[in-house]
C-alpha angles and dihedrals in degrees: 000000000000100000137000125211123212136187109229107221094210095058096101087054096034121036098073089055093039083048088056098048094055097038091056096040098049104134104166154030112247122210097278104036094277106135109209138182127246111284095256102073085130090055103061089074096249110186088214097045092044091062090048100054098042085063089046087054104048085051097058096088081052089051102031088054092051101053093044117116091183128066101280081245094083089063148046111233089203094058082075112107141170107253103183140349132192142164128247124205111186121180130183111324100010129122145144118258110236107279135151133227088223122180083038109105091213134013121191127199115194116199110230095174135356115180118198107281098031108141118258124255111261125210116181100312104335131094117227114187107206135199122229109264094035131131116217107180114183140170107289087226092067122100117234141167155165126251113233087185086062113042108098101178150040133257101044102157137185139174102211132176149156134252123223132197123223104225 
C-alpha cells in the first residue's frame, strides 16, 4: 500500500479553529503560490493542533504496520515521531509543484478545508480527491503536488507534516 487515507473524528469541532490558526501564522510563499506557515506549526503548543496531532500519533502503529513491508519485529513501533509540521493556504490559481519529503520515512496531509473546485491531491501519477477532515499518509519518497491549473477557489487548506524514525 502506497497511502492510507483516515476520518478524523474531531473535524466538525476542529477545522474551523485549525482553519484560523493557518490561516494567521502563514509566513511564505511556497514554489507554486501556496503560502505556508513555519514548520513548526506542532511545537507552539496549539491547543487545536495539539488534538489533532495526538490522534495523528496514536494512529501511527495503525499506519506504520500497513505500509511494512517487513515483519513488524524489525522495528519498534514506538521509534515513529512527528518531525515537522506545518500549515498550507492555497486561493484561486495556487498550487504546489510535485516534490517529495524524502529521507522522511512518512509524510501526512490533513485536509482543513476543501471548497468545491479545490484541486485534487496528486501522488506520483495518480489523482486522490479528498474530503475535508481527512488524513492521507503516504511514503516520503513519493512525489506529490498540488495543480495550480486546477484549483478554482480560495480557501483550500491543509496541516501537513513528516514522520521521522529513532534509530
Amino acid at each position: 500500500m502506497t497511502y492510507q487515507i483516515m476520518d478524523f473524528p474531531m473535524a466538525s469541532e476542529l477545522n474551523d479553529k485549525l482553519y484560523y490558526i493557518v490561516e494567521n501564522n502563514l509566513r511564505q510563499v511556497i514554489n507554486g503560490g501556496g503560502r505556508r506557515t513555519g514548520f513548526d506549526l506542532h511545537k507552539k503548543g496549539i491547543v487545536y493542533i495539539n488534538d489533532l496531532i495526538s490522534w495523528i500519533e496514536n494512529i501511527f502503529p495503525t499506519i506504520c504496520c500497513n505500509f511494512s513491508t517487513k515483519p513488524a519485529s524489525n522495528y519498534d513501533i514506538n521509534n515513529f515521531f512527528l518531525h515537522e509540521c506545518w500549515g498550507v493556504l492555497y486561493n484561486k490559481g495556487e498550487g504546489v509543484i510535485m516534490h517529495n519529503h524524502f529521507p522522511f520515512p512518512l509524510s501526512f496531509a490533513y485536509y482543513v478545508n476543501f471548497p468545491e473546485n479545490s484541486s485534487p491531491f496528486m501522488l506520483e501519477d495518480k489523482k486522490i480527491n479528498l474530503k475535508e477532515g481527512q488524513l492521507i499518509m503516504f511514503m516520503g519518497h513519493q512525489y506529490h503536488g498540488v495543480s495550480s491549473l486546477e484549483n478554482k477557489v480560495d480557501g483550500r487548506c491543509v496541516i501537513s507534516g513528516n514522520i521521522s524514525y529513532r534509530v
